[in-house]
Every structure is written in C-alpha cells, then in structure tokens.
C-alpha positions as CSV (number, residue, x, y, z in Angstrom):
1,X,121.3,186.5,52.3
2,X,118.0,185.8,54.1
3,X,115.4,183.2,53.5
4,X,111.9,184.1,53.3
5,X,109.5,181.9,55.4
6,X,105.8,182.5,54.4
7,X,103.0,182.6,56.9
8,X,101.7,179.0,55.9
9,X,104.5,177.8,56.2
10,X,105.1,178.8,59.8
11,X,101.9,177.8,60.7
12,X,102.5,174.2,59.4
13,X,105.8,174.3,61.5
14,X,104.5,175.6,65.0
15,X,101.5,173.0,64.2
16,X,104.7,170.3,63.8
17,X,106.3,171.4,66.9
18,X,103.2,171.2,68.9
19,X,102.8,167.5,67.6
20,X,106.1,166.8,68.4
21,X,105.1,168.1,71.5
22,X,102.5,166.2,72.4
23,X,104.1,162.9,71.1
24,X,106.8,163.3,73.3
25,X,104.7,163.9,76.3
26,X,102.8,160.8,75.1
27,X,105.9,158.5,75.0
28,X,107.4,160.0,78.1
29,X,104.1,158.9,80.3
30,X,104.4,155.3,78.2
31,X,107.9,155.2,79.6
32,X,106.6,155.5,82.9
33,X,103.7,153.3,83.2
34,X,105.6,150.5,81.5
35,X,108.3,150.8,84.1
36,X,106.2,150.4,86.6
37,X,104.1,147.3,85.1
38,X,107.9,145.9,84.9
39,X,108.7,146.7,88.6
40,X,105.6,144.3,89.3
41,X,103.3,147.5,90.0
42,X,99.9,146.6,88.1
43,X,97.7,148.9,90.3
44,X,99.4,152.4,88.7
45,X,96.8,154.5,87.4
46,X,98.0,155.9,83.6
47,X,100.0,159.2,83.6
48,X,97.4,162.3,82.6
49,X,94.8,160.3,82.6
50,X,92.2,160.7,86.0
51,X,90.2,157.3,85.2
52,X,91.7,154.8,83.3
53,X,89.7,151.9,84.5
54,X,87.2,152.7,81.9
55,X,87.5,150.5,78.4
56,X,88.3,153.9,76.5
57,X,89.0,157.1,78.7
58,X,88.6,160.6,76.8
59,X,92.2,161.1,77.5
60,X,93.6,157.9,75.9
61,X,95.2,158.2,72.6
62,X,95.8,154.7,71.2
63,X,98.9,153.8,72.5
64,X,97.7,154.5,76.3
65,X,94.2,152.7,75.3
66,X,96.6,149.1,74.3
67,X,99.0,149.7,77.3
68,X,96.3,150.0,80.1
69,X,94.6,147.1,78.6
70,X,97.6,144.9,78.6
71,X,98.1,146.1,82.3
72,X,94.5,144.4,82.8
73,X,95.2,141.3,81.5
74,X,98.1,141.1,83.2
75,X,96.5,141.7,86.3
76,X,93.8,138.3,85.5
77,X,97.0,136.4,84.4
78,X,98.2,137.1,87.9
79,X,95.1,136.6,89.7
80,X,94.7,133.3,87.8
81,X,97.9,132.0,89.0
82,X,97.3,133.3,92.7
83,X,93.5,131.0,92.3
84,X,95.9,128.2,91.7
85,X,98.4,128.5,93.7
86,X,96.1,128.3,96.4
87,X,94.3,125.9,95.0
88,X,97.2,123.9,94.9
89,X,99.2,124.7,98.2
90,X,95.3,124.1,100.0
91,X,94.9,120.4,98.4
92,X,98.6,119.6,99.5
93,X,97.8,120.7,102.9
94,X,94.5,118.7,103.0
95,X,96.3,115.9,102.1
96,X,98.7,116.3,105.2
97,X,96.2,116.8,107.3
98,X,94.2,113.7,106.0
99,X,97.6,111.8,106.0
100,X,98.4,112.9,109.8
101,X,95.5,112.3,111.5
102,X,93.7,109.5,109.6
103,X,92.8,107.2,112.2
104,X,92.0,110.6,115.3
105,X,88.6,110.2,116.9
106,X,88.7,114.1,115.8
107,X,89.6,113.9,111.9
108,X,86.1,115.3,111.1
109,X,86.4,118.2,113.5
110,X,90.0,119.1,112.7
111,X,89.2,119.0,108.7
112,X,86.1,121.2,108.9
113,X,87.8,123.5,110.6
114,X,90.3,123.9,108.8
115,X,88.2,123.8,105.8
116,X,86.2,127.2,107.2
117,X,89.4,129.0,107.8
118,X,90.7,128.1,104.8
119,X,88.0,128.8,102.7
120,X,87.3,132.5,104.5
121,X,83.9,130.7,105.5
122,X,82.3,132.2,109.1
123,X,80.6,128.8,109.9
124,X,79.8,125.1,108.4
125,X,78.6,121.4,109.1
126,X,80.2,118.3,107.7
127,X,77.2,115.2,107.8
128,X,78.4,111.9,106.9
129,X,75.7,109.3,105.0
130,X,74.9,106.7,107.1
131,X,75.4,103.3,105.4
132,X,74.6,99.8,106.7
133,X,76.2,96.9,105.1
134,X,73.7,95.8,101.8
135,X,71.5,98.9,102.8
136,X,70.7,101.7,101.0
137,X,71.3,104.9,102.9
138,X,69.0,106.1,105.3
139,X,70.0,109.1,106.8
140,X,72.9,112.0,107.0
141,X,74.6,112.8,110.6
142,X,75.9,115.5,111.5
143,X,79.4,114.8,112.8
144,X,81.1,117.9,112.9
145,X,80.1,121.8,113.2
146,X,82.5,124.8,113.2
147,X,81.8,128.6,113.6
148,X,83.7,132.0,115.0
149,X,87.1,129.9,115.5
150,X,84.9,127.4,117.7
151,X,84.3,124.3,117.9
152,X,80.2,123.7,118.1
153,X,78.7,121.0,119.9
154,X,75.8,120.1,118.1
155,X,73.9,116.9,117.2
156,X,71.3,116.8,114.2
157,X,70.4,113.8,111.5
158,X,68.6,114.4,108.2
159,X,66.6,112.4,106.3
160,X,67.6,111.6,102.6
161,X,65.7,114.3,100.5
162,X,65.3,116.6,103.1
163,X,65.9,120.1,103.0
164,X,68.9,121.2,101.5
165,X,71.3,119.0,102.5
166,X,69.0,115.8,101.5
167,X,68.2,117.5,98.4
168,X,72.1,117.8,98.0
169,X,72.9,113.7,98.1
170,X,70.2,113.4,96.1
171,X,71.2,115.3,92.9
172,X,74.8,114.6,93.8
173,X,75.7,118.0,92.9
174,X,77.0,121.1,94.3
175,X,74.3,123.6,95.5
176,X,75.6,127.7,95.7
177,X,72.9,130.4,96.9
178,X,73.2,133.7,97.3
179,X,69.8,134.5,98.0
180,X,69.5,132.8,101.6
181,X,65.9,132.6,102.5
182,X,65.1,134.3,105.9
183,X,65.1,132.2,109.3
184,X,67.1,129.5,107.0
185,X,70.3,130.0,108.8
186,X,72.2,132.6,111.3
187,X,76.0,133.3,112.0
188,X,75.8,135.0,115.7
189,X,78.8,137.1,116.3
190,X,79.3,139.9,118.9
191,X,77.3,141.9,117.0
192,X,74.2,139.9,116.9
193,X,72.3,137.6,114.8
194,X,72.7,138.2,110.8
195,X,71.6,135.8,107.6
196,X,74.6,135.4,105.6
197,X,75.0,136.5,101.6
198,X,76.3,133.5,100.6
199,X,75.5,129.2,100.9
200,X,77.4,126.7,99.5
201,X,76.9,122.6,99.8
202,X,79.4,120.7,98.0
203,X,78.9,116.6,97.6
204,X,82.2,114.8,98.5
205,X,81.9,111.8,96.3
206,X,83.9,108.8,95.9
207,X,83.1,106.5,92.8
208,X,80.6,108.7,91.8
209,X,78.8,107.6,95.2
210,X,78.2,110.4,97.7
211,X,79.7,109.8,101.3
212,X,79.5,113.2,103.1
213,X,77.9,117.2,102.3
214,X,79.4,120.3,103.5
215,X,77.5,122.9,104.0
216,X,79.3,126.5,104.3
217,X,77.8,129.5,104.7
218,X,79.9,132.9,104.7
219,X,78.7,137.2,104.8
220,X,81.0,137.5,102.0
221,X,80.9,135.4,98.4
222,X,82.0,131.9,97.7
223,X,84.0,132.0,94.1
224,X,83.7,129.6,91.4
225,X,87.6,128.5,92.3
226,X,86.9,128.1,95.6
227,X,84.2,126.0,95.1
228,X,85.8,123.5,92.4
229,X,89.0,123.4,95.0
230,X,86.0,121.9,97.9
231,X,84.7,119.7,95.1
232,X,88.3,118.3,94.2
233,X,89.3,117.9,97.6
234,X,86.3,116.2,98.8
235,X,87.4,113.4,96.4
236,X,90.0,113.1,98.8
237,X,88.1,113.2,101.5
238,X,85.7,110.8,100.7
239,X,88.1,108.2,100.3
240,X,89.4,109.1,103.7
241,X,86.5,108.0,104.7
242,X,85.5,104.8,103.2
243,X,89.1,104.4,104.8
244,X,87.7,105.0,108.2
245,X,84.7,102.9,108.0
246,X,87.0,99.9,106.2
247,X,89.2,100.5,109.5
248,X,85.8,100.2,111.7
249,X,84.4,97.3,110.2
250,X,87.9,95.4,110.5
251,X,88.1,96.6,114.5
252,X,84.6,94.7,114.9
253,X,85.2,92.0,113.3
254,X,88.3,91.9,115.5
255,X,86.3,92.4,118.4
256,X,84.0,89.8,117.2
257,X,87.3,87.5,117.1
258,X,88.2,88.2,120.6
259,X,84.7,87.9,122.4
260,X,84.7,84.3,120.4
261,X,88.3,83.5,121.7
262,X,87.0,84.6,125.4
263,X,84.0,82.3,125.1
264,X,86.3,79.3,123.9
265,X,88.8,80.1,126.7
266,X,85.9,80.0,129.2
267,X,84.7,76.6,128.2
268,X,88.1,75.0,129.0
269,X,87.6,73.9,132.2
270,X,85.0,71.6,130.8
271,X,86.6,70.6,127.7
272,X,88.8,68.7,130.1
273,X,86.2,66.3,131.5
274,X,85.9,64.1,128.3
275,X,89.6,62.3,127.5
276,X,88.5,59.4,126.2
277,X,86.5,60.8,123.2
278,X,89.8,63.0,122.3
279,X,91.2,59.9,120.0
280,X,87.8,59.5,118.3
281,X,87.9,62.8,117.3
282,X,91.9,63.8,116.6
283,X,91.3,62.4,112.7
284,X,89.0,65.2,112.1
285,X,90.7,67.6,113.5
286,X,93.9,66.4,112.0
287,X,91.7,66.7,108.4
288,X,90.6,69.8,108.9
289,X,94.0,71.4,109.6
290,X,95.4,69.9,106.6
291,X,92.8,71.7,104.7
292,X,92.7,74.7,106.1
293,X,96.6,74.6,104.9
294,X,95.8,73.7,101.7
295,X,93.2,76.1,101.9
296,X,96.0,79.3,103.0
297,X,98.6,77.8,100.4
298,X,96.3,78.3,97.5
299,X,95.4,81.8,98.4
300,X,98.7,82.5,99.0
301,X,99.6,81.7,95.1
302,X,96.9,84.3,94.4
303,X,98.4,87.3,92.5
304,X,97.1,90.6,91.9
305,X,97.7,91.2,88.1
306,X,95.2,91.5,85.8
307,X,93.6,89.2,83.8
308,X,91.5,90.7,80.2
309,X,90.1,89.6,76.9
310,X,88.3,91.5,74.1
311,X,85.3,91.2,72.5
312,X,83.5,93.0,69.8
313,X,80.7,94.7,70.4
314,X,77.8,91.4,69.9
315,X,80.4,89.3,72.2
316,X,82.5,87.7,70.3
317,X,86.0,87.0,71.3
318,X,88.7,88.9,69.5
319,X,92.0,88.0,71.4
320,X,92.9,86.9,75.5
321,X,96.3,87.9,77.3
322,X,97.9,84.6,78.8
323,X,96.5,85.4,82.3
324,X,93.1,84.8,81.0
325,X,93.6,81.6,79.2
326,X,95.5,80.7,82.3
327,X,92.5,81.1,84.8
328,X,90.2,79.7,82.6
329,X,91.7,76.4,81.5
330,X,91.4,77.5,77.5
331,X,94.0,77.8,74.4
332,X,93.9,80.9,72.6
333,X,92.3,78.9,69.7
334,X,89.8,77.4,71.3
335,X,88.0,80.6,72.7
336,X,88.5,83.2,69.4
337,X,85.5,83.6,67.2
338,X,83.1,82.2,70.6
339,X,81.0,84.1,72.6
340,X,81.0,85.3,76.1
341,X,78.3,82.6,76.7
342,X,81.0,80.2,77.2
343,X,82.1,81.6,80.5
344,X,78.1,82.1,81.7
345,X,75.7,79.8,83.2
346,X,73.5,78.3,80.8
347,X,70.4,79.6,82.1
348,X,71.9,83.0,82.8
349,X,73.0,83.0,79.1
350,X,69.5,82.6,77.9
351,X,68.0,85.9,80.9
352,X,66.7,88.9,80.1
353,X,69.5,89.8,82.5
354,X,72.2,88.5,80.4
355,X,70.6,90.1,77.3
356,X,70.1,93.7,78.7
357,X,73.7,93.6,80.3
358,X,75.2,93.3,76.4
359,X,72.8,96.3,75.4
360,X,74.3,98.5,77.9
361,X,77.6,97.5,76.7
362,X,76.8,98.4,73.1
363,X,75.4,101.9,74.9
364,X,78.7,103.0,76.0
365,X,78.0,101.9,79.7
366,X,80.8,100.7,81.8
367,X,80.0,97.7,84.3
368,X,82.1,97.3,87.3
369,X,81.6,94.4,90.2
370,X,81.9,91.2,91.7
371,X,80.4,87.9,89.2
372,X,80.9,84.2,88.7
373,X,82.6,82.6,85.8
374,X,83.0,79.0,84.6
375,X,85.9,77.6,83.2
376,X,86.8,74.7,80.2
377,X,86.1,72.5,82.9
378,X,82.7,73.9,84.3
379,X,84.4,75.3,87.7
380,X,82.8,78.5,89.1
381,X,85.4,81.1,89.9
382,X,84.6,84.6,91.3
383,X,85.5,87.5,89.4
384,X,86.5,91.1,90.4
385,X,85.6,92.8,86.9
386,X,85.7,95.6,84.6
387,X,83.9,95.8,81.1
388,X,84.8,98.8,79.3
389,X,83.3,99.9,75.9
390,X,86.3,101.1,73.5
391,X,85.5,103.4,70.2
392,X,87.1,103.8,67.2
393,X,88.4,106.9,65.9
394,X,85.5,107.5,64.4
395,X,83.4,107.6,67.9
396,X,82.0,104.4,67.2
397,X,82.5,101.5,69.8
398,X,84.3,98.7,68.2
399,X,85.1,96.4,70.9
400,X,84.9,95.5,74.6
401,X,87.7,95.5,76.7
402,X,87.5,92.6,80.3
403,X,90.1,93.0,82.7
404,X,89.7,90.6,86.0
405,X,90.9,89.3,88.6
406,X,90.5,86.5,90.5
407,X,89.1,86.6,93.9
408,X,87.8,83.1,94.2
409,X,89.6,82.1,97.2
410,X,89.0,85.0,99.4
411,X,85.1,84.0,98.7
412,X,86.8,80.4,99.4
413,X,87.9,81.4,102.4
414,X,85.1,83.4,103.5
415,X,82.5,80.7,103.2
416,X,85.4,78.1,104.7
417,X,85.5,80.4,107.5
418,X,81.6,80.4,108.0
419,X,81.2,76.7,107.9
420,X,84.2,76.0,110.3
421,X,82.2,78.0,113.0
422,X,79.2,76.4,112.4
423,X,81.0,73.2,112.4
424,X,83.0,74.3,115.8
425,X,79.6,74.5,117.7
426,X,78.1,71.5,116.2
427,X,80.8,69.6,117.7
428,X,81.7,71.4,121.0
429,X,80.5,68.2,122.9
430,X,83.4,66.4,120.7
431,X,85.7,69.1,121.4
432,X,85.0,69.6,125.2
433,X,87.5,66.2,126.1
434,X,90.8,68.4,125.9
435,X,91.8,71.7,126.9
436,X,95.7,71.3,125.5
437,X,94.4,70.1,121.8
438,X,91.9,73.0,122.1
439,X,94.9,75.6,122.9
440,X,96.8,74.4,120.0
441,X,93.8,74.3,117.6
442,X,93.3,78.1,119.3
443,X,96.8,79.1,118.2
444,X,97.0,78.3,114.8
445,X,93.3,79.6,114.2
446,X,94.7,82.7,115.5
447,X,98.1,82.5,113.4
448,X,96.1,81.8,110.2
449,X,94.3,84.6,111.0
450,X,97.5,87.1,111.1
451,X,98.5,85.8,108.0
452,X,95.5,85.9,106.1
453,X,95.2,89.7,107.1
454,X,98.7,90.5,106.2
455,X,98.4,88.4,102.6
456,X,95.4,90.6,102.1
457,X,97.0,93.5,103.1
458,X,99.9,92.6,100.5
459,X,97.3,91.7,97.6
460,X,95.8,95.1,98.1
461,X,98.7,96.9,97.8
462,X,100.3,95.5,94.7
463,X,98.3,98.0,92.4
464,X,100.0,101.1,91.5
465,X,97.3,103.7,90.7
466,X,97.9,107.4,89.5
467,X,94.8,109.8,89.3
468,X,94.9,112.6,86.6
469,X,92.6,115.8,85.9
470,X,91.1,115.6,82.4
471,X,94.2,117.7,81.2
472,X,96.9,115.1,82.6
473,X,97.7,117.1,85.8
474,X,98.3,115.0,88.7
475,X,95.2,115.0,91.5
476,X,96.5,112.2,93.7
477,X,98.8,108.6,93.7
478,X,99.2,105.6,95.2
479,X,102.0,104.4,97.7
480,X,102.7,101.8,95.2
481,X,103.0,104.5,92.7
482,X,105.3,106.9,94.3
483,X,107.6,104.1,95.6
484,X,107.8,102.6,91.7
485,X,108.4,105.9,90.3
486,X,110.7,106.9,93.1
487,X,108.7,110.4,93.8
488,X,106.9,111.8,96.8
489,X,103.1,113.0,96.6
490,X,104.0,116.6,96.8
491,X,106.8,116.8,93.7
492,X,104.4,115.5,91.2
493,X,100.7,116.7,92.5
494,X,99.3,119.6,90.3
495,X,102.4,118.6,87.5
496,X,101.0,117.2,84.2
497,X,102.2,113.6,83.1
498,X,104.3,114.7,80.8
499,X,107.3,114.8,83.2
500,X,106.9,110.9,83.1
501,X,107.7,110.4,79.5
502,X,110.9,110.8,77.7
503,X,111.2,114.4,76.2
504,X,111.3,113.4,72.6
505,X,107.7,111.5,72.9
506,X,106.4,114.7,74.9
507,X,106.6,116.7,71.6
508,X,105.4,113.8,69.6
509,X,101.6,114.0,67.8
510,X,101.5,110.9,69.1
511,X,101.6,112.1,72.7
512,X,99.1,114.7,71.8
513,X,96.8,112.0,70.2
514,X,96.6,109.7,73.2
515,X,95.5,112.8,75.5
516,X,93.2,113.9,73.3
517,X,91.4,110.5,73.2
518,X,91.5,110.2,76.6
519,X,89.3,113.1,77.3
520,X,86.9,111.9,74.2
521,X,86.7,108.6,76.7
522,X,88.7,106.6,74.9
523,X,90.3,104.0,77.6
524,X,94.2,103.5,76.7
525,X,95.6,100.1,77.8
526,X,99.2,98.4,77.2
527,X,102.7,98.3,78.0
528,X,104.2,102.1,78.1
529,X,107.7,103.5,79.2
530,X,107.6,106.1,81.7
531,X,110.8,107.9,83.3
532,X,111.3,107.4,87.2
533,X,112.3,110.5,89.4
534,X,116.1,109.3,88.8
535,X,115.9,109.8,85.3
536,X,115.4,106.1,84.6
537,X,113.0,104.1,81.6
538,X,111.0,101.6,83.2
539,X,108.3,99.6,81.1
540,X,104.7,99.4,83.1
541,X,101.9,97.5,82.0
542,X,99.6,100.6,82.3
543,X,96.0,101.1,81.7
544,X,94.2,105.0,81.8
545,X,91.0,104.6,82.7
546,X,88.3,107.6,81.7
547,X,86.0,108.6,84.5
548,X,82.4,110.5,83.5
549,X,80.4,112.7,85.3
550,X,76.7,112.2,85.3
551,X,76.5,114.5,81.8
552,X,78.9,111.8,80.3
553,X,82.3,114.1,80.5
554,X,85.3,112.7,81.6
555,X,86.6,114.9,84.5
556,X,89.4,112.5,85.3
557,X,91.3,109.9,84.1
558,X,92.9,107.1,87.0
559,X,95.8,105.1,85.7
560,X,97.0,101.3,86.8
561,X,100.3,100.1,86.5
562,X,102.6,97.1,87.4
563,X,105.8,97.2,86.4
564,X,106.9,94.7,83.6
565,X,108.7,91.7,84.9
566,X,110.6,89.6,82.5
567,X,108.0,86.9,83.0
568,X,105.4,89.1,81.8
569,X,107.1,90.9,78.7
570,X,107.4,86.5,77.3
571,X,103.6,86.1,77.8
C-alpha cells in the first residue's frame, strides 16, 4: 500500500528540512563561539559572519546578535578589572617606594620617574610649592624633571597664577589637554622635535591644601583611570612631603640647638673667672630646674585621647564625655542647657568673630585648628579642635559635634623654652663664675631635650587612623592601625571595610545604613567592634570622619580609633 504525498505537502517538508538546516548550522557556530569565550578567547570574530563588530551585522540572526554582545561586555568587564588592577598594584608600589626612600636627597627624582614609566608618559616635571612658615605661598620649584629614560637637569620657578602650572594650584584641580598649543612644549627624541597629543597636570593635595603639580605630557592619550590613579596617589605623595619638610624643620631646629651648645661651650673658659658669684646665683638655678621638672612631669601626664561635647545647632550644650568635664573643671550638670559662651572670652563672646563662626556652623561648614578655652576656674587652656556639623536623617543639621585635645603644655613648653633663652643671656654675666655648674645645667638641658622629642614622638603616634574611598575601600592606614588590627598595608589596601566587621552585621541594613550616611556626610562617632586579622572582636572608640571636595561631595571618609581600655568603657 503506498501513501500519497501531495505537492504542498512536499514543499512544506523540503521548506522544514532547509530550516532545520539552517538552525543547525546556526547552533553549531553558537557552539563554537561560546567555547572559545569560555577558553578566555574574547577577540574571536563570530562564525559566518565577516564583521561582527557592528551593533547588528546583516548576517546575525538573533541568537548571534545576544552572543556577540555578551562577548563585548565581557571584554569591558575584563578591561575594567585590568584598569584596577593596575590601579591597585601601581598605588602599592608607590607606597613602597615612598616607604623606601623617604628620607633620599633623590625621593623626588626617583618618584617622577617612576611615575613617567609607569604612566606610559614620554616626559614630566614635579614642582613643589614653596612655603615659609606663617606665609602664604609664593612660588612653585621645579625639583625634579624626567624624559626618554633620563634624568633632566633643569632648574625653573613659577609664579603662583602663572601659566599652567600656576593656574593649576590655583583652581586646585586637575588640568587634561589634548589640544597642546604650538611652541608650548616639545619631547625631542632621535627623531627630532614633536608637540605631544596629550597634557595632563594633576594637584597633589594634602588636606585639601595643594603641595606639589605634575605636569605630564605623552604622544599618545592620558585615560580617565589613569588620571584618577595620579590624583589618588598624589594624596600620598603629598603627605610624603609635609613629612619631608616636618623632618627639615626638626634638622634646623637641631642645628639651631647645636650652634647654641657650641657657643655655650666656647664661653667656658670665662665662665670660670667669677667663683664667688656662683653661691649667689645656685638658688635660681636650683628653682628653675625644679620647674622645668615640674614643667616635663606635667606634659608627661598629657594623653592623646579625645576629649568632645555636643551642642545644638544655636550652641547650646546637649551632653559632654568624661574627658571634657575632666579638662574643664565642670559636672555634667552644671554645663547642660549653657552655651558655648562659657568656655570663650568675654569680649570674644560678644565679636562679630564669634558670631560669624556659629553661622558657619549652622551652614554645614566644618572648623578645624588651634584656640584657647577657659575653664570653671577661668584658666586658659589651648585646644587642638574639631567642630563638625551633624544632620538628621532628614538632611537637616541637628547638632554640633567638639572633639579636642589638649595641647596646652606643648604651648607651655614652647613659650617656657623661649623665656629660658632669653633669661640664659640676660644672666650670662651671673652664669660666667663656673664652668662645672654650667656642664651640668648643659646636660640636663640636653637630656630634657631627648625626652621631650621622644614624648612627642609617642603622643603623635597614639592615633590609629584608617583612610577609606567614599565606597569603604581602603586608600591608606596608619602604623598604629595596622599594629592594633594586626594587618600589614598591602592585605587590606583596595579591600572594603567590611572584612573588619563580624559577618552577620556585614549583611545587616544596619551596616548598609551607616555607609550610606557616610557618603551623604553624615560623620559616625562611638564605640564599634571590629575583627582583628586573627579573627578576634576588639571594641575601638572609632570616629568616620567625611571629607568634601570643593563641590561639597565626600570623596573619602578617614577613620580614628583607640582601642577601648577598661578605664574608658566605666566613663
């Protein structure tokens, strides 16, 4: 028995077959391309197709369309991670390098070269702002210049606002050209003179205050990534160095010290030609070295941690941690409900000063710096300070948040210092009768000395500080820091903060509340529990700081911690 097939009905077959056909053919070259995407191969052009770099080639049936599109996103994925990455492994090296050779006459050289060949640059200049002690800046030196793999011995100063460069400190903001005007700059090679395609002068600021420009300039394209790595790194930099000229000013002073002690030792000879005013004169002496004692006792009592207080947003005090009420000489009761007033000079409370320095508090403005306070009992301390404005949930500010510390006896010391001097060469007629009382005086001047250093040294580096990116990745910490938390620079840079908290409060909306506020500017102060590199809880008494750019973003957020004692956590 045979069936009978109709014409239209064969067509409608072969038409079915050649479908098949072509699906199979279709599947078969999606087979192949996604193999190779999975063997890492993202540059594979599509199977039948001659140009599939267009959006949609003729060729492409749908399924070819989606699979070469995913191969392109794939391919920014990757080249996203490979900008970081480099981003990354650069700022650790950096950091190495700034580490290693901190205190080399050749720092500058050895960065900015490293910077240019890093950066694929042909040629740059690093200047450094020139700044005198209470002085605003004047000028920007060149200190180091780099171009061809060489080393460029140059020498060239430019005044604030000039050109470029001085137009650069000015705005405080990165400057990218790709449109170099003629006879502006040259890269000589063995082929000759040529303008480059591309400028770039990046601020390296510290505090928002600009120490030092680069200027690169490169025949090929600077890249947004590259030039927010220069801009993060320069951070680093800058504080490199302030560093440096920190270290500077301490070596003159130190000089100063020595050329003194020379000048003393010189005068020996005739401090031994007047014995018989010695006795007149051994009771001062005596006084003085009891209070210079006194004097180096106190400051050696002086403790880094933070004293703060609140107030609401007229100036009224809210509440005071004990360390306030401490320094101050009040109970708790008797300052709550008064103003800030209390703690001013009279006259100062009734300036314009004093008036305008509330209003920019109730604008959201920060104030940061050195002041005098005056206790229950009317005595003038000095103040290292922080007033930060906090808001509500809302975005309104509610209150203002003090934290201090008290640097009185440095200042103390300081002016104590000053006035024994002058008091030295008032009476070196006095002090001339004996050149063994002299020595002795000499030696524990000199011993004083060392310890005062070193107790600085130690108050300076109580603080633990930990600097975040506005998303709570890690840009940079602290000694302090790394030794409490029992990490090294390089295991936690570029990680976000969240491997410091337990894992349950990670995934808390809690966790994502704080962060969130933190980038609206919302400072976050109190006692937290963070996990150490060995796994183990530790309570800190933390505060996050927000820091803004000049548009009023934050960009980062700096933390600073102490670890909570047992003293503490009763107060």
């Amino acid at each position: 028995m045979f069936t009978i097939i109709k014409s239209n009905q064969l067509k409608r077959l072969y038409s079915a077959s050649e479908q098949l056909t072509v699906a199979q053919s279709q599947i078969g070259n999606a087979l192949r391309f996604i193999k190779a995407i999975q063997e890492g191969n993202l540059t594979m052009s599509y199977p039948g197709i001659k140009d599939d770099k267009t959006d949609f080639p003729q060729q492409a049936d749908s399924l070819a369309c989606s699979l070469m599109q995913m191969r392109e996103q794939m391919k920014a994925i990757a080249q996203q991670e490979n900008q970081r990455k480099w981003a990354s492994e650069g700022l650790a090296y950096f950091t190495d390098i700034l580490r290693d050779q901190q205190n080399n006459a050749s720092l500058y050289d050895i960065l900015l070269a490293s910077l240019v060949k890093y950066i694929g640059a042909n040629q740059g200049s690093l200047f450094v702002v020139d700044i005198e002690q209470n002085r605003p800046a004047q000028f920007l030196r060149q200190v180091a210049c780099y171009a061809y793999d060489r080393k460029k011995y140059t020498e060239q100063t430019i005044q604030i606002g000039e050109g470029l460069v001085g137009q650069c400190y000015l705005e405080a903001e990165s400057i990218h050209l790709t449109d170099i005007p003629a006879n502006y700059i040259s890269i000589t090679s063995g082929l000759g003179d040529a303008n480059p395609r591309s400028l770039v002068l990046i601020p390296f600021k510290l505090n928002e205050q600009v120490l030092a420009i680069v200027e690169l300039a490169s025949f090929n394209l600077f890249y947004s990534y590259q030039i927010e790595f220069i801009e993060k790194l320069g951070e680093s930099i800058a504080s490199s160095i302030s560093s440096n000229r920190v270290h500077q000013q301490t070596q003159q002073l130190l000089l100063q010290s020595q050329q003194q002690t020379e000048e003393l030792k010189a005068q020996q000879e005739e401090l031994k030609q007047n014995l018989e005013e010695l006795a007149a004169s051994q009771e001062e002496v005596r006084r003085r070295e009891i209070e210079s004692q006194n004097l180096l006792l106190a400051f050696q009592t002086v403790t880094n941690t933070f004293a703060s207080i609140e107030f609401d947003m007229q100036g009224n005090v809210l509440e005071a941690n004990e360390n306030f009420l401490l320094a101050m000489g009040y109970r708790s009761e008797e300052i709550r409900g008064k103003h800030h007033r209390i703690f001013v000079e009279p006259l100062y409370a009734q300036s314009a000063d004093y008036i305008q320095f509330w209003q920019n508090l109730q604008n959201g403005n920060v104030f940061m710096g050195q002041v005098i306070r005056y206790s229950k009992d009317q005595q003038s301390i000095w103040m290292q300070v922080s007033y930060a404005p906090v808001k509500d949930r809302d975005g309104k500010y509610t209150k203002v948040i003090k934290l201090a510390s008290d640097i009185t006896r440095q200042k103390e010391l300081e002016i104590f210092s000053q006035q024994q001097v002058e008091e030295l060469r008032a009476q070196e007629e006095e002090l001339r009768q004996n050149m063994e009382e002299l020595v002795s005086t000499q030696e524990e001047i000199e011993r004083q000395s060392k310890e005062l250093h070193a107790l600085s040294a130690a108050v300076n580096s109580t603080l633990a500080t930990i600097e975040f990116d506005r998303d709570g990745y890690v840009i940079s910490a602290n000694d302090n820091f790394l030794h409490l938390m029992g990490y090294t620079l390089s295991e936690i840079q570029g990680k976000h903060h969240r491997i410091l908290v337990n894992p349950d409060y990670r995934q808390t909306k809690e966790y994502t509340q704080f962060w969130e506020e933190l980038r609206q500017g919302v400072a976050q102060v109190g006692e937290v529990e963070r996990i150490t590199y060995a796994g183990e809880c530790m309570l800190l008494n933390a505060s996050y700081t927000p820091v803004f750019d000049l548009e009023n973003t934050v960009v980062r957020i700096i933390k600073f911690a102490q670890k909570v004692t047992a003293f503490s956590s009763q107060s």
